[in-house]
C-alpha positions as CSV (number, residue, x, y, z in Angstrom):
1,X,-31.9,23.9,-24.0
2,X,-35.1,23.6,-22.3
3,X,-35.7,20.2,-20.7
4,X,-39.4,20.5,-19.9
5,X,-41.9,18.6,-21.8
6,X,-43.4,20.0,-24.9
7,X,-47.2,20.3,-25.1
8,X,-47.6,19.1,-28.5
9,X,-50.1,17.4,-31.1
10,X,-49.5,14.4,-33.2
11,X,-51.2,14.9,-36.8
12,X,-50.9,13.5,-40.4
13,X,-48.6,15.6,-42.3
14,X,-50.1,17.9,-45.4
15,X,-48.3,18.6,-48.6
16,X,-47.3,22.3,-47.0
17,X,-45.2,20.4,-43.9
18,X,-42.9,18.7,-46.1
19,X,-40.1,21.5,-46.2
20,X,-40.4,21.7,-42.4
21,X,-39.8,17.9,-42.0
22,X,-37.0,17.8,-44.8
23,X,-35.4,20.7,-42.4
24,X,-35.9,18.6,-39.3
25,X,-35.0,15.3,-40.8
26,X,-31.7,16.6,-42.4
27,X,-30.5,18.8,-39.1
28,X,-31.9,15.7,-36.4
29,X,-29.3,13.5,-39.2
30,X,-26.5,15.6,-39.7
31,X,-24.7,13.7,-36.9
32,X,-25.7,10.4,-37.3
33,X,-23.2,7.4,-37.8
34,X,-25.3,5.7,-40.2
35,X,-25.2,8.4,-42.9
36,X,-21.5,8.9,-42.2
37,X,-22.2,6.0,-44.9
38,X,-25.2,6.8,-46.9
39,X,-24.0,10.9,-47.3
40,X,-20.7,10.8,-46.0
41,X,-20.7,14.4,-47.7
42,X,-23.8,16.1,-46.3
43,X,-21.4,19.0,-44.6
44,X,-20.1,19.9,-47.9
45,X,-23.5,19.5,-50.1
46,X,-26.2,20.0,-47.3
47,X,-28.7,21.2,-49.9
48,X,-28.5,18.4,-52.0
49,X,-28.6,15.8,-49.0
50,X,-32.3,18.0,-47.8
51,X,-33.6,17.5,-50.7
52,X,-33.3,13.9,-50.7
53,X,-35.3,13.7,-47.1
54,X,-37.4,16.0,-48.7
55,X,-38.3,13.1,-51.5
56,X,-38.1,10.8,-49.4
57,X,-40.7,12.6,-47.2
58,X,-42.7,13.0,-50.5
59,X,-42.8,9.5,-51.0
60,X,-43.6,8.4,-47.9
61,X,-47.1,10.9,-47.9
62,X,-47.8,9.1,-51.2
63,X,-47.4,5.7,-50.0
64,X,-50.8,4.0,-49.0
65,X,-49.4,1.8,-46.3
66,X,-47.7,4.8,-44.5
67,X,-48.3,7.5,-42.6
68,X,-45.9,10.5,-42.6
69,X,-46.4,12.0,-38.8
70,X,-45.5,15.9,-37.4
71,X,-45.6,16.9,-33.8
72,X,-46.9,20.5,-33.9
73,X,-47.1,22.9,-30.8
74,X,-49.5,25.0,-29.8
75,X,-47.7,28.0,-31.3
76,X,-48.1,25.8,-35.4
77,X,-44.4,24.7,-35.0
78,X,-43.2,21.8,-36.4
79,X,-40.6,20.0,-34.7
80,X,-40.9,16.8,-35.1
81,X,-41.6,13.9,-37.4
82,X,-42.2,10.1,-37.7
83,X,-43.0,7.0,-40.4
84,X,-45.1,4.4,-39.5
85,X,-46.4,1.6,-42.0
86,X,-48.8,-1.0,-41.7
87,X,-47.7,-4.0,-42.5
88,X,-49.5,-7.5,-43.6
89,X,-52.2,-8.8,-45.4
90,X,-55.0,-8.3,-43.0
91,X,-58.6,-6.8,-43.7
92,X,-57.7,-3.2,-41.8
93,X,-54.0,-3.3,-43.6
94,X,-56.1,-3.6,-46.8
95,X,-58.5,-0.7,-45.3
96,X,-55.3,1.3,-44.5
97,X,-54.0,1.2,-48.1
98,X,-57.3,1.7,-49.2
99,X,-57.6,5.3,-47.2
100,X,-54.9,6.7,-49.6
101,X,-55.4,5.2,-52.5
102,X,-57.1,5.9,-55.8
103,X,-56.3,7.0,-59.5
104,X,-55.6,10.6,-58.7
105,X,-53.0,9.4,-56.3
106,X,-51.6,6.2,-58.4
107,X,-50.9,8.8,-61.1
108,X,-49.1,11.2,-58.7
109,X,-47.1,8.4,-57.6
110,X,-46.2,7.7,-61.3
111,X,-45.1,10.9,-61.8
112,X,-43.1,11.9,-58.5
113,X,-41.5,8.0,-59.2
114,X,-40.5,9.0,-63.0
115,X,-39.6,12.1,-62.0
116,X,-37.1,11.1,-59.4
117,X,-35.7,8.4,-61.5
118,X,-35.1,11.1,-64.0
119,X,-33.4,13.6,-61.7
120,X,-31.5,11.1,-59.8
121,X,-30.1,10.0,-63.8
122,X,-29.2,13.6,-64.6
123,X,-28.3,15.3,-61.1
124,X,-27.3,12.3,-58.4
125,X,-27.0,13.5,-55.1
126,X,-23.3,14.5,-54.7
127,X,-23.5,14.0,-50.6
128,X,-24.6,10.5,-51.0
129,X,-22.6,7.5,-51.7
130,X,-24.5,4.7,-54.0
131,X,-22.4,2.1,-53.2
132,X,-23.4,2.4,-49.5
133,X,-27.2,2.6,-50.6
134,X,-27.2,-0.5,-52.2
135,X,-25.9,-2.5,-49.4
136,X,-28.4,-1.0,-46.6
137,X,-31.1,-2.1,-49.0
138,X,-29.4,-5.9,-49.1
139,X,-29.2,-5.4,-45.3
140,X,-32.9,-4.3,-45.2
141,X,-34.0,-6.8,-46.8
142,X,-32.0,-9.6,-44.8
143,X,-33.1,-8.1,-41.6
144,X,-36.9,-8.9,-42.9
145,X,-36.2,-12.4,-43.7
146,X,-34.4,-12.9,-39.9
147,X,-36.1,-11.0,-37.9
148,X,-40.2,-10.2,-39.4
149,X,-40.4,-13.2,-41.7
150,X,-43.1,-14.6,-39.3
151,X,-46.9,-15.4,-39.7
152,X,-47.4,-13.0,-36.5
153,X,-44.7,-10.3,-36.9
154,X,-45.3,-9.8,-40.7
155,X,-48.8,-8.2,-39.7
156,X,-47.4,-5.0,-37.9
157,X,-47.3,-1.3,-37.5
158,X,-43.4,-0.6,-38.5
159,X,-41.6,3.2,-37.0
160,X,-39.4,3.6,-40.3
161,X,-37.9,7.0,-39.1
162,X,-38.3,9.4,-36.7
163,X,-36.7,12.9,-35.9
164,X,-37.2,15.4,-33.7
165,X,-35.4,19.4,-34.3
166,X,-32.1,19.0,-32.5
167,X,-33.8,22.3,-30.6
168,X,-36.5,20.7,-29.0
169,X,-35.3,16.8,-28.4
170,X,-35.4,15.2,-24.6
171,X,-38.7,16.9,-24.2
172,X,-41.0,14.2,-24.8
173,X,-41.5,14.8,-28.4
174,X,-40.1,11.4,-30.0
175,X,-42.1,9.7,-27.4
176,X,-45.6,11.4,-28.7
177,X,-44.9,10.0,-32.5
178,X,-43.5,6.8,-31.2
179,X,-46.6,6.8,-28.7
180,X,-48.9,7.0,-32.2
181,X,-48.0,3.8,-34.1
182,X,-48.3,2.3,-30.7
183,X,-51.9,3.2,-30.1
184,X,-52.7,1.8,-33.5
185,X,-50.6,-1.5,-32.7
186,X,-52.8,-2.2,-29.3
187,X,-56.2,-1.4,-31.7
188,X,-55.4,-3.4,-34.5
189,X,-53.8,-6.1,-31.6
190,X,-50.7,-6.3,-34.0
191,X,-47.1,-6.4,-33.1
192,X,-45.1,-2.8,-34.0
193,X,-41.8,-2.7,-34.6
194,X,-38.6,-0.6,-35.3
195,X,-34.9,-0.7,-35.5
196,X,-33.9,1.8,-32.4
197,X,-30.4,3.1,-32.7
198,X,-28.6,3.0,-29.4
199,X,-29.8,7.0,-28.1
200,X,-33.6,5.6,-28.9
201,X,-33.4,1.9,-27.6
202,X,-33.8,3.3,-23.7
203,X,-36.9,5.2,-24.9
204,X,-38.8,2.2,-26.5
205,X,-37.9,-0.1,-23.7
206,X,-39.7,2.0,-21.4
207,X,-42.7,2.1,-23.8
208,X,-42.9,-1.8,-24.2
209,X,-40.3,-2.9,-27.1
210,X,-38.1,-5.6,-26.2
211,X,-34.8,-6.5,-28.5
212,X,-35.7,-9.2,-30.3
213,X,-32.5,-9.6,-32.9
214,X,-28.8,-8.6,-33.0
215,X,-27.6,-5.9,-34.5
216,X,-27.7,-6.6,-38.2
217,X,-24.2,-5.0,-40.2
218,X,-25.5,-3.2,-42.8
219,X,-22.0,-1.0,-44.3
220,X,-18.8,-1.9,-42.7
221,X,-18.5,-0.9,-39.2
222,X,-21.6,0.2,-39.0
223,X,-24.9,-1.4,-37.9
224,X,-28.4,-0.6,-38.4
225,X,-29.6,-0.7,-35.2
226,X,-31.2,-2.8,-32.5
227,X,-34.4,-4.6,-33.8
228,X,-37.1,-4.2,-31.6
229,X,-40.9,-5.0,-31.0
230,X,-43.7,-4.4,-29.1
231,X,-45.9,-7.7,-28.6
232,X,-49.8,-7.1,-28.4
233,X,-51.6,-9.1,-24.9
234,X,-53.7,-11.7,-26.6
């Protein structure tokens, strides 16, 4: 595997990337501890566990508050991908929303949202475990309360998931869409945060994110990661 760094460009994401970043996202997760949980049987029914990244992609490009990054070479290849939302109340939060927003996009929301409910009702993913889901959202939302549920962290740019093709990691590509959210963070002089597993928390150290939390259980066994954040000079 080449170990050089790859000469890339951070972009938004269009509606013709998203089967390249469900590909990416799937393969860069196929080996992760944390869906061991979430689609303990993504081996057997990899198809069905793509397509959820691929809604989940979807949903994130429809979102106003979040941006839905690639990392594309020279050559037009994709290989790598990153969530950021901004977070908090704040005029330029408000402008953010505002960017992506509007009725043709409210409705489209509707529709992918009624949609998914509807397919998840007749055709549930069979690599996923529900169970499991439902406890990393109660774990979600108790890391908030411990660890944002400040006046000054609630305002933040937040890294919600990042992959890079398994081909091209260690060659400065995670560190380009981490780098993003970052430059935004020191603009809008807002904290950023993430929770880095343990392969990503020596990357974000070196970038400026300190641990500020313990590792919150989110399925038995398994955690969800180191909670980190980058504080802006004031």
């Amino acid at each position: 595997m080449p170990s050089h760094k790859l000469n890339i460009q951070v972009r938004e994401a269009t509606v013709k990337d998203l089967n390249r970043v469900a590909d990416i996202s799937s393969l860069a997760f196929l080996n992760n501890a944390l869906f061991d949980n979430l689609n303990p049987r993504r081996h057997e029914y990899f198809e069905s566990f793509r397509y959820t990244r691929l809604r989940y992609a979807r949903n994130a490009m429809l979102k106003p508050s979040t941006r839905l990054l690639v990392a594309e070479t020279n050559a037009g290849e994709i290989v790598g991908y990153a969530i950021w939302e901004r977070l908090g109340d704040d005029p330029i939060a408000q402008r953010v929303k505002a960017e992506r927003d509007g009725i043709r996009l409210r409705l489209e929301r509707f529709l992918v949202n009624i949609t998914d409910r509807i397919n998840s009702y007749i055709a549930p993913d069979p690599s996923a475990d529900p169970i499991a889901a439902t406890r990393l959202r109660i774990a979600s939302n108790k890391l908030e309360k411990l660890h944002w549920d400040t006046a000054e962290r609630k305002t933040r740019w937040h890294l919600h998931w990042l992959g890079v093709d398994p081909q091209h990691q260690r060659r400065g590509v995670g560190r380009q869409l981490a780098q993003w959210g970052l430059d935004r963070a020191i603009e809008d002089r807002v904290w950023a945060g993430i929770e880095s597993s343990a392969v990503g928390e020596k990357l974000y150290t070196s970038m400026g994110f300190k641990v500020i939390g313990d590792r919150l259980p989110c399925i038995e066994g398994i955690n969800m990661g180191t909670v980190m954040a980058w504080e802006p000079k004031r």
